[in-house]
C-alpha positions, 0 to 999 in steps of 0.5 A: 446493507453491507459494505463489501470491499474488493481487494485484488490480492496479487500472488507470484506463482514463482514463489513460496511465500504469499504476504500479499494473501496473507495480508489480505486474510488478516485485514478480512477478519478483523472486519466487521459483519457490514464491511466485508471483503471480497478477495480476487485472487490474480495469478499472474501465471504468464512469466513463470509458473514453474512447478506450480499447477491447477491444485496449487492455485486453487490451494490458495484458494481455499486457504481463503474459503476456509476463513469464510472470506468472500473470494475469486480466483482470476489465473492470468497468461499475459505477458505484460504484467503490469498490464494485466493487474492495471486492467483488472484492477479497473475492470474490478473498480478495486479498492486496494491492490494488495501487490507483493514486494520481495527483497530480491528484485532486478539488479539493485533496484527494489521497485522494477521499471515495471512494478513502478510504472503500474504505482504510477498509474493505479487509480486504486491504492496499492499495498506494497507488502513485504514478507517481513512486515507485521500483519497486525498494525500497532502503530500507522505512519501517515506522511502528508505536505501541508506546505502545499495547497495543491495537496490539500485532497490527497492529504485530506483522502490519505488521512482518512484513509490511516485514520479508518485504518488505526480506527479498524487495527486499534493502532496509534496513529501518527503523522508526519511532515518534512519540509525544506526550509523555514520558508516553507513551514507546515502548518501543524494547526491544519494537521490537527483541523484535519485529523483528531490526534494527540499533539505529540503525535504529529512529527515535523521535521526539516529534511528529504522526504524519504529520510525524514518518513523513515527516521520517523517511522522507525521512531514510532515503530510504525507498521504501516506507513502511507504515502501519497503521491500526485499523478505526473503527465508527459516527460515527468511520469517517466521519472522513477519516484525517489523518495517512495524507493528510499521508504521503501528500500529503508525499511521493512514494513509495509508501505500504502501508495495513494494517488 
C-alpha cells in the first residue's frame, strides 16, 4: 500500500520566484513508488496578486503535473494570511508546510509578526525555504537539548525525522548541542543511543544556541538544518523566538521548524 505524503507548498503570487515549489518538486522525485507525495498548491492571492491571473496560477501547476507529481490547486482570497495557511494546513492533516522566506521582509525583521505567529502555532513541521538554498542536501544539521529531560520527544521526533531525511538525500548526517554551562553538559551517550552516527559527527559546543547551530552549521556545510522548538502558552507564546531568527537571519539555507 502506498504511502502518500501531503505537502501544503505555499506560493506569493507577489513574486517571480517560487523556492518553496521548487522545493517541494525536487523532494517528490527523489522519492520512492511507495512514498509518493501529494502537493497542495495554496495561492495566497488575498494581499496582492498583481499582474498575476487564472493562466499563471495553473502554469504553477503544471509545472508539477509535468513531473508526474500528485497535485492540487487551492487560490485563497483571505485577508489573513496566516490564518488562511494554519487552517488548511489542519484542514489537510499536512505533513509539512513548505512556506517560502525572502530576504526582503518588514523593516529588518526576517520573520514577520505574522510569519512567526503561524511557526508558533503549526501543528505541522514547516520548511522556511530561502531562494538561495541547495535543493539537493548533502549535508543535515540536526540541533537537539539533551540537557533537558522535558525534551526528550522532540528531540527523539526531530531526529528521526533528519535522520529519514539523510537516509532519502544520501546526506551525511550531524548533530549539534549547545550548552550554557559545565553544569548543564549534554549527554553525548544519549545522542548516540538515540540516532546511529559517526562519533565525529556530533558537535558539542558552550555558547548561545543560535550562535552555536550556525557556527556549526557552516562548519558542516550543512544544507538543511532542523530545529525544534517547544510550544508556549499565555504571555510567553507572544515572544519572538530569538534564536530561530538569529539561525535563520545567519544563514542562507533552508531551515526545518518542529514543534
Amino acid at each position: 500500500m502506498q504511502k502518500q505524503e501531503k505537502i501544503l507548498v505555499v506560493i506569493d503570487p507577489s513574486r517571480d520566484e517560487q523556492p518553496a515549489l521548487e522545493r517541494a518538486i525536487t523532494n517528490a522525485q527523489i522519492r520512492e513508488a511507495e512514498e509518493q507525495s501529494h502537493l497542495v498548491l495554496l495561492v495566497t492571492a488575498g494581499r496582492s496578486v498583481g499582474t498575476r491571473n487564472l493562466a499563471w496560477i495553473n502554469q504553477l501547476q503544471q509545472s508539477v503535473e509535468s513531473e508526474g507529481i500528485d497535485s492540487e490547486l487551492i487560490v485563497s482570497w483571505s485577508q489573513e494570511w496566516s490564518a488562511n495557511i494554519l487552517n488548511t494546513a489542519n484542514e489537510l492533516h499536512a505533513d509539512m508546510v513548505m512556506l517560502p522566506l525572502y530576504d526582503q521582509q518588514t523593516g529588518n525583521q526576517l520573520i514577520s509578526d505574522e510569519k512567526w505567529a503561524l511557526l508558533r502555532k503549526c501543528e505541522s513541521p514547516i520548511l522556511l525555504v530561502r531562494p538561495g538554498g541547495k535543493p539537493k542536501r548533502k549535508s543535515i544539521l540536526v540541533s537537539v537539548k539533551m540537557q533537558d529531560g522535558s525534551y526528550d520527544d522532540l528531540n527523539q521526533r526531530i531526529l528521526e525525522r533528519g535522520s529519514w531525511a539523510a537516509w532519502r538525500y544520501g546526506a551525511e548526517l550531524h548533530v549539534v548541542n549547545a550548552y550554557s554551562d559545565s553544569m548543564n553538559f549534554p549527554d553525548r551517550g544519549k545522542i548516540n543511543n538515540m540516532v546511529k552516527i559517526e562519533n565525529d559527527n556530533i558537535h558539542i559546543q558552550q555558547g548561545e544556541p543560535g550562535k552555536v547551530i550556525s557556527e556549526v552549521a557552516e562548519k558542516v556545510d550543512a544544507d538543511m538544518i532542523l530545529v525544534g522548538t517547544k510550544r508556549r502558552s499565555g504571555i510567553k507564546a507572544a515572544l519572538r523566538g530569538n534564536t530561530i531568527e538569529k539561525i535563520v537571519g545567519s544563514l542562507s539555507q533552508d531551515v526545518m521548524l518542529m514543534i
